[in-house]
N, C-alpha and C positions, 0 to 999 in steps of 0.2 A: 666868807670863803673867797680865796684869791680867785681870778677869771685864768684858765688856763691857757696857756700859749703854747700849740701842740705843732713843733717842728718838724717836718721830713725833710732830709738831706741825707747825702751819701758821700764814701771819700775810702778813696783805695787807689793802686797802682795804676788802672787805666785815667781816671777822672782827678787825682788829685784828690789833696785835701779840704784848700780853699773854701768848699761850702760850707764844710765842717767848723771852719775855723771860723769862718764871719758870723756863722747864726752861733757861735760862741760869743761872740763880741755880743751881739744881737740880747741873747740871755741873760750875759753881765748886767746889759742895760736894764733890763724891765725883770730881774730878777726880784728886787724887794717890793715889788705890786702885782706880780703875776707868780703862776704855779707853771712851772716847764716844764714839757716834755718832747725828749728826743726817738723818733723814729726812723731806723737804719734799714737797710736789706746789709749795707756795707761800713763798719768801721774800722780802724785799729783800733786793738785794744787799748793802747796808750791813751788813746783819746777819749774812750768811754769811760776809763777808771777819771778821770781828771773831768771827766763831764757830772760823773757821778759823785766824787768828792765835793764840785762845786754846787752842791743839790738838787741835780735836776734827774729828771726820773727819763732810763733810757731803756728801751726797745725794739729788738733786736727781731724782724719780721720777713719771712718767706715771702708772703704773699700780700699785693695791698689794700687785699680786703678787710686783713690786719687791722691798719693805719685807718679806713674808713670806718671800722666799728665804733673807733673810740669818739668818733667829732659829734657834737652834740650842738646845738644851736646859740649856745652859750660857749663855744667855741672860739678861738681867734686860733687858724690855721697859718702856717709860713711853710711854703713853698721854695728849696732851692735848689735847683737842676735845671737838667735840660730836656730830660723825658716829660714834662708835667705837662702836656699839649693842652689845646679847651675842654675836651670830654672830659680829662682828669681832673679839673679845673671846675667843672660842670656838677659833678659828684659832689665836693666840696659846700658849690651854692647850695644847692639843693636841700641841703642841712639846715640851713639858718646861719652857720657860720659865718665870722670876718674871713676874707683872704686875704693876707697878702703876699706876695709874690717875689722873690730877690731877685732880679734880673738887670744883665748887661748886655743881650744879643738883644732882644725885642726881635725876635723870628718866628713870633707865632700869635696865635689871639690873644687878649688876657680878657677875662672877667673878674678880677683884683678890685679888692675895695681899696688897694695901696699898692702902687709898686717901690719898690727902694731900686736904687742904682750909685752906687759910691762912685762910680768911672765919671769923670768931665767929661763935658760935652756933647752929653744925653739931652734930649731933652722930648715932652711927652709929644712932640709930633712924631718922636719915632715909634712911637706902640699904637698897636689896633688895640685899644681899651675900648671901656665903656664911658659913658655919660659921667657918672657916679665916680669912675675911678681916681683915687687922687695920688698926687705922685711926690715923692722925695728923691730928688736926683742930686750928684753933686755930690762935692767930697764936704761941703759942711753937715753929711748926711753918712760919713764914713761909719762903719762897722767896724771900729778897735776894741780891744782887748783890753784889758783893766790896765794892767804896767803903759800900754801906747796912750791911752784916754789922758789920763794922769802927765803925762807927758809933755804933751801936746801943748798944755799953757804954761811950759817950764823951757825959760830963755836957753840957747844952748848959742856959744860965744867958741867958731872953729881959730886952734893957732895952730895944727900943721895937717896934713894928707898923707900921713906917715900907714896909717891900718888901713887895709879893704874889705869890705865884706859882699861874701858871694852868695849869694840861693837860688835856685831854681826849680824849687816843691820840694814835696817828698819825693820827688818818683823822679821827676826831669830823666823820662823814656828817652828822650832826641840827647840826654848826655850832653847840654850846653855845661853844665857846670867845667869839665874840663875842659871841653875849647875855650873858655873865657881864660880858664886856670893857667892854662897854657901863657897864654898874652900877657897876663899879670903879671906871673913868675919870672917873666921875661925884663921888667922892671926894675930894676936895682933898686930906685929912692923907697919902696916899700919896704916896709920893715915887718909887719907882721900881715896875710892873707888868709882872712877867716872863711873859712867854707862849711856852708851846712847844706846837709842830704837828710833824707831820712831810711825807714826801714825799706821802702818800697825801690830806692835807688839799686841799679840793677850792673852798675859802671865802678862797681867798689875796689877792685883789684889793680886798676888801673889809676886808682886814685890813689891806692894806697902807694904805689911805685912812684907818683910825683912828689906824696908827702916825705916819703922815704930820702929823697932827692935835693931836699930845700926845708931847710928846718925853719924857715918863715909859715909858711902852709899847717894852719891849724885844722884839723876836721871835727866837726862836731858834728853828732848824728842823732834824729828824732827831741828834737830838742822841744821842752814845757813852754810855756810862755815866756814865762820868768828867764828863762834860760834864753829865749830867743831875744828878746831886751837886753839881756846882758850883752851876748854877742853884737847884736847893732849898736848898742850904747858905746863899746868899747874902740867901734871903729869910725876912720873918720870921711869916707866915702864908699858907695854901697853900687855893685852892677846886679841887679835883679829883672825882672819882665814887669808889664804893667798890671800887675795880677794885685791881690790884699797884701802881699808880701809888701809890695813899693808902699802903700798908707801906711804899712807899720816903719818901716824905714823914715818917710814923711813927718811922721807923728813925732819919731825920737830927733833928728831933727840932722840929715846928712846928705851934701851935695849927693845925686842920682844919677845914674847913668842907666836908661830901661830903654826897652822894645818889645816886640812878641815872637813869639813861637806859634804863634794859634792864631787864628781870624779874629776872637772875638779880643783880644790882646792890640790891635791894630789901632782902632780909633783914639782909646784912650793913650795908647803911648804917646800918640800926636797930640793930642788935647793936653796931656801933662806937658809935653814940653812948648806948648802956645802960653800957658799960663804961668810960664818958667819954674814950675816945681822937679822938673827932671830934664837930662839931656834926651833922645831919645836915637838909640843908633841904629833904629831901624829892625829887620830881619835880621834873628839872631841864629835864623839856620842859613844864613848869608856869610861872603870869607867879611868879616868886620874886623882885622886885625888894624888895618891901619886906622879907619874911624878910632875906634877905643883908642888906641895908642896918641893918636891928635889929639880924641879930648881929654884925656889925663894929662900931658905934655902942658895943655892951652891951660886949663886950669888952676886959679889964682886962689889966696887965701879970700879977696874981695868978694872975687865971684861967688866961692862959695858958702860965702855966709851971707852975700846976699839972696840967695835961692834957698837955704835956712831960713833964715828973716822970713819968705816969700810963704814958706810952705808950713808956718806958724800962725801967720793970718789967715790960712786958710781954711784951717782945719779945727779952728776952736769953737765949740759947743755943739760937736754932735749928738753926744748922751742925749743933752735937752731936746733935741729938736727930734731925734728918735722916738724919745721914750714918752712926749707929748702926743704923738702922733698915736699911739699904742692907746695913751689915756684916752683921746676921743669916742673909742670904739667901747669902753665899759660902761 
């Protein structure tokens, strides 16, 4: 009998989806030696039907007294949020269970037998762990998706900066996607500007009047995996935040242009762009119209295949180094 790996994560309008999507990646990986299961207080539906197609057993719970009946001592628990503080955390040990914990803030205790961290320039002085606790930090530790994994040791050789692509979640409540869209639009040498939103995106009306406006401006909305590959795949530079979205961008292989919107978005932007995998323009609830507009202007065919090149080395063999990590604990 397979050891099960019993996930809590959440993902809706206020919080994003992101957690959903990486302990997706997370599942891919240890899918054929492990048994999965997801438990939600919050998902879209889209995401459960396509979690559930990909075999894994999901769970849909009120209360998390729910989630703690099911962990058993022969358990391996993942953690990813921001609610999980040490008492919830505590419950967990107390089981016999592995924990391990997905985190990028390190704002609170952990008792983690593992913590993961994809973001650059973590490293374990920044967590109050324990003794025991071991850590996988670093994008050779990314959370991709089966299309980006696959990807990722597949040479990609840029000859023009002709398509854009834009994302900023499903929800992007702060509406950067049109302020960016704006600036882009504003670009002639662009030929085609790919924009994805999803169901949670609350700025639709206003989107649709830009697309209406510039028959460049593709929108695509709540897009599959596959579907989100394709969109990145097709285009030849990508402006997103430093969030899973930029290592999926990364992984396919397109000069970046990121920042944040959020505090915990902050380091990593800077850390990508010290290790020249993205530009980083800073606060993007900031006026950035001329920064962007510099670095698209400044931008060379060299440049950007050398920060392709860059961002190809960096990111090959996560599966293994993941899903090794997962084997120690059976």
């Amino acid at each position: 009998m397979k050891t099960k790996v019993i996930i809590r994560a959440d993902g809706g309008p206020q919080i994003g989806l992101g957690h959903l999507v990486r302990c997706s990646a997370l599942a891919h990986m240890l899918k054929d030696d492990f048994s999965i299961s997801f438990f939600c207080k919050e998902i879209p539906e889209n995401l459960q039907d396509e979690f559930q197609q990909n075999g894994y057993f999901v769970v849909i719970i009120d209360h998390e007294d729910q989630f703690f009946s099911q962990i058993s001592g022969e358990s391996i628990v993942v953690l990813d949020g921001y609610g999980f503080d040490t008492d919830y955390q505590q419950r967990i040990k107390v089981s016999g269970a592995r924990l391990v914990c997905i985190d990028s803030i390190h704002d609170r205790g952990f008792l983690a037998d593992l913590i993961i961290s994809h973001a650059p320039g973590i490293t374990s002085d920044d967590y109050k762990a324990q003794p025991y606790t071991r850590f996988a930090l670093g994008i050779k530790y990314a959370l991709l998706r089966p299309s980006f994994l696959e990807q990722v040791n597949k040479t990609r050789i840029l000859t023009k900066i002709e398509n854009v692509f834009i994302c900023f979640g499903g929800a992007d409540p702060l509406n950067i996607t049109e302020k960016v869209l704006q600036v882009i639009s504003g670009i002639e040498r662009f030929k085609k500007i790919i924009v994805i939103t999803g169901t949670e995106y609350s700025s639709m009306q206003k989107l649709r009047e830009l697309t209406s406006k510039d028959s460049r401006i593709i929108h695509r909305s709540s897009l599959n995996e596959q579907e989100m590959f394709s969109a990145i795949h097709e285009s030849d530079i990508a402006v997103v935040p430093a969030s899973g979205i930029l290592l999926e961008v990364l992984s396919v292989g397109l000069p970046a242009i990121t920042g944040y919107y959020v505090t915990d978005q902050k380091k990593p932007a800077l850390n990508f762009s010290k290790l020249g995998l993205a530009y980083n323009i800073g606060d993007f609830r900031a006026d950035i119209k001329d920064d962007l507009i510099g670095i698209l202007n400044s931008l060379t065919i060299g440049k950007a295949q050398k920060m392709v090149d860059i961002q190809k080395q960096n990111l090959k063999g996560s599966t293994y180094n993941i899903r090794n990590l997962f084997m120690d604990f059976k």
